[in-house]
C-alpha positions in Angstrom: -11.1 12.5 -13.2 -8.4 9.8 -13.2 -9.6 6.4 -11.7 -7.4 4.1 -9.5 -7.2 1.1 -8.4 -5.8 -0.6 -5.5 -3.2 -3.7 -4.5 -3.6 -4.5 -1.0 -0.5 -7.1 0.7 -1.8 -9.3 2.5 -0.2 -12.4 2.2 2.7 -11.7 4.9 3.3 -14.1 8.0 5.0 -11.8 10.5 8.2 -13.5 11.3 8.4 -10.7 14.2 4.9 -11.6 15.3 5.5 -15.6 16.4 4.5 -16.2 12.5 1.3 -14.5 13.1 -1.1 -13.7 10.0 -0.7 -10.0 9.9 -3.7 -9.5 8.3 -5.6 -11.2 10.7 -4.3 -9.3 13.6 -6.9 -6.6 15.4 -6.3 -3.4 16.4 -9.4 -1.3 18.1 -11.3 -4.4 17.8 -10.7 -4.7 13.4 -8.6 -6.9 11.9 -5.5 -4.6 9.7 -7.3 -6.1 6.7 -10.6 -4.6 7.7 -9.1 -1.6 8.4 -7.7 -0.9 5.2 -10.5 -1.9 3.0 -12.6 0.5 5.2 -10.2 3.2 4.4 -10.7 2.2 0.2 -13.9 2.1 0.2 -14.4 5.8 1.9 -11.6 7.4 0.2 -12.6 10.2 -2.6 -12.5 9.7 -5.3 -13.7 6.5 -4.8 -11.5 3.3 -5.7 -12.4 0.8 -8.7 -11.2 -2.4 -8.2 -9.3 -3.2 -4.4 -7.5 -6.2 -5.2 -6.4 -8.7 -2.1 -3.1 -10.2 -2.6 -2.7 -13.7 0.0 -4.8 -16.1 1.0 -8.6 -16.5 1.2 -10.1 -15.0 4.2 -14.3 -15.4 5.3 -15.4 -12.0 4.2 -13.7 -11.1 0.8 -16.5 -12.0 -1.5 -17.7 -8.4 -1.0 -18.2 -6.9 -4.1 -15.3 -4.7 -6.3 -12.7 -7.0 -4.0 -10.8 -9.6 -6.3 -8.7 -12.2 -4.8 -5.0 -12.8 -6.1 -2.2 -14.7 -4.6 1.9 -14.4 -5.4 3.7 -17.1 -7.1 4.8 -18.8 -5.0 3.2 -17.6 -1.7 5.2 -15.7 0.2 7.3 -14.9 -2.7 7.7 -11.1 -0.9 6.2 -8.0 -2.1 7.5 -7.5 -5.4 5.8 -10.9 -6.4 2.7 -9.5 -4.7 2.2 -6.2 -6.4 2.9 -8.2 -9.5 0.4 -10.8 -8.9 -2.1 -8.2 -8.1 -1.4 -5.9 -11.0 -2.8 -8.6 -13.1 -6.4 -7.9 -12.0 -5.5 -3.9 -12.2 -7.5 -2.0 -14.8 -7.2 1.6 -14.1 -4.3 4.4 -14.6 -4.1 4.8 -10.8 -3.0 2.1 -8.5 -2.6 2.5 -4.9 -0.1 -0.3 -3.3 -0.7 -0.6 0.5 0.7 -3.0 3.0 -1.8 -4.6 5.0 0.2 -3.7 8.4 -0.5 0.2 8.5 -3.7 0.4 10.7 -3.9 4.0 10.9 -3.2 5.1 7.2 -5.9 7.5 6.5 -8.4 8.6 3.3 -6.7 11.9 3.7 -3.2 10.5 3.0 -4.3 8.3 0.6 -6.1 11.4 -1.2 -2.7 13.5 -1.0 -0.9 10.7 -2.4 -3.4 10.6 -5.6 -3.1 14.1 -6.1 0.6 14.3 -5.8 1.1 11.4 -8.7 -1.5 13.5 -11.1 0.0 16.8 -10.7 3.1 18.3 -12.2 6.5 17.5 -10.8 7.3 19.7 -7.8 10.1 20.6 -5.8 11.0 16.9 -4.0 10.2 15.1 -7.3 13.5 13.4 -8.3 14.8 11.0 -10.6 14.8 10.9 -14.3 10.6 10.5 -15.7 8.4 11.8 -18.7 7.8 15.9 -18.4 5.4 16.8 -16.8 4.4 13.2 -15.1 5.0 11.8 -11.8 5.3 7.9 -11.9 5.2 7.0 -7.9 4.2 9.6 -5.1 4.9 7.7 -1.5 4.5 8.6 2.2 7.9 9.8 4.0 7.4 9.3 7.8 9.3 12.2 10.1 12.2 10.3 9.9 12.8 11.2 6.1 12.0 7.1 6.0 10.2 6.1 2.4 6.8 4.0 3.1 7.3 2.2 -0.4 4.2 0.6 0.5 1.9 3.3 1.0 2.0 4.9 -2.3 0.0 5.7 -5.5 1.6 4.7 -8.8 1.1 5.4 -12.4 0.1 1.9 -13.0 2.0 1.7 -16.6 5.4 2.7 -14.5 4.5 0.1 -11.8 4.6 -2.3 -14.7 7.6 -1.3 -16.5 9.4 -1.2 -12.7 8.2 -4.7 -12.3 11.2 -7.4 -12.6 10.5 -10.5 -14.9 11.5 -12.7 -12.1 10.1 -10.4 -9.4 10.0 -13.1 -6.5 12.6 -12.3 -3.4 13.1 -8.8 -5.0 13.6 -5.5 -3.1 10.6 -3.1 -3.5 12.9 0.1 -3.4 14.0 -1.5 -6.1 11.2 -0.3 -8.3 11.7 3.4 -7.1 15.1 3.4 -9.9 15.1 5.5 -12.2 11.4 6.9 -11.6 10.2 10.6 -11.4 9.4 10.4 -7.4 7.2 12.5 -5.3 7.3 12.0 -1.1 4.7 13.6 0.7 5.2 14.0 4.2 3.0 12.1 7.0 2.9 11.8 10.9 4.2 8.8 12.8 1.2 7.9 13.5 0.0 7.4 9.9 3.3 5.5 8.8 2.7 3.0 12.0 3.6 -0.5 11.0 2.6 -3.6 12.7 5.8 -5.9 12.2 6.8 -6.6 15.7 4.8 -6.8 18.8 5.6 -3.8 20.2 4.7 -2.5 17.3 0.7 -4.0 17.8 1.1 -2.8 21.1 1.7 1.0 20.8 -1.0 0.5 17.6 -3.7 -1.0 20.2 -2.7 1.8 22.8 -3.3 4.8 20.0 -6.6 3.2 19.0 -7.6 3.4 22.8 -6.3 6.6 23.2 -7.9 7.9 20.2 -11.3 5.5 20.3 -11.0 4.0 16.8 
């Protein structure tokens, strides 16, 4: 079976959240960090290397985390992904933002499975036959989640600007053999305003988690 990887974004100061380190903010009690690198480390099949992209935090010298950080911090995604694709061994690579608290192992499994199969009805864009470069969650608003997504990790390279620092991540979807696999609103949640941390900390009450 294929092995992945994952980048997780972490470096982000939430600009909507008083300058807040998103990470660092709880939901249910669990920092969003915590919360996704439970998620990788239950997910089947299980995930190689999880690789941390932002600052040092107590707590990530657990093992099959590695530690990267963007040049220069809080050069955007982009410069993220790139910095953590460095560390990156595998075929597979999921890229996750730290700010979705209730992205599941099922999505995360259905995203895997979508980038290994054939391409399907809602594949577009030009790619190699028979290969799917990036499969990415599509919330009920037909909205792309660029970063909750599985990628073939030699098309996440070759999408990767030189000079990748301020650029726009749907910027890597050109030109790339796309599958979107449909989630609830609940899954594609992201915490980048307070109200957003709000209705997050309310579903995790509602739902005990």
């Amino acid at each position: 079976m294929t092995s992945w990887d994952a980048v997780v974004l972490a470096g982000g100061r939430g600009s909507r959240l008083g300058g807040a380190d998103k990470a660092a903010v709880t939901i249910g009690g669990r920092s969003l960090l915590d919360r996704v690198l439970s998620v990788l480390a239950t997910v089947e099949p299980a995930v190689g290397r999880v690789v941390v992209v932002g600052p040092d935090r107590p707590g990530l010298a657990r093992a099959g985390v590695v530690l990267a950080r963007e040049d220069p911090p809080g050069g955007g995604p982009v410069a993220g992904i790139a910095a953590g694709l460095v560390h990156v061994r595998a075929p597979l690579v999921a890229v996750l933002a730290v700010d979705m608290p209730f992205l599941g192992t099922a999505s995360l499994a259905e995203l895997r499975a979508a980038v290994t199969a054939p391409p399907r009805a809602g594949a577009s864009g030009p790619g190699a036959p028979g290969a799917v470069d990036v499969a990415l969650l599509v919330d009920p608003t037909g909205r792309d989640q660029t970063l909750a997504s599985v990628w073939r990790s030699a098309a996440l390279r070759s999408a990767v600007p030189p000079r990748p620092t301020g650029a726009a991540v749907r910027a890597l979807l050109t030109g790339r053999t796309v599958a979107r696999v449909p989630a609830d609103a609940l899954s594609c949640l992201d915490c980048d305003a307070e109200p957003d941390v709000l209705a997050a900390r309310a579903a995790a009450d509602r739902m005990g988690l």
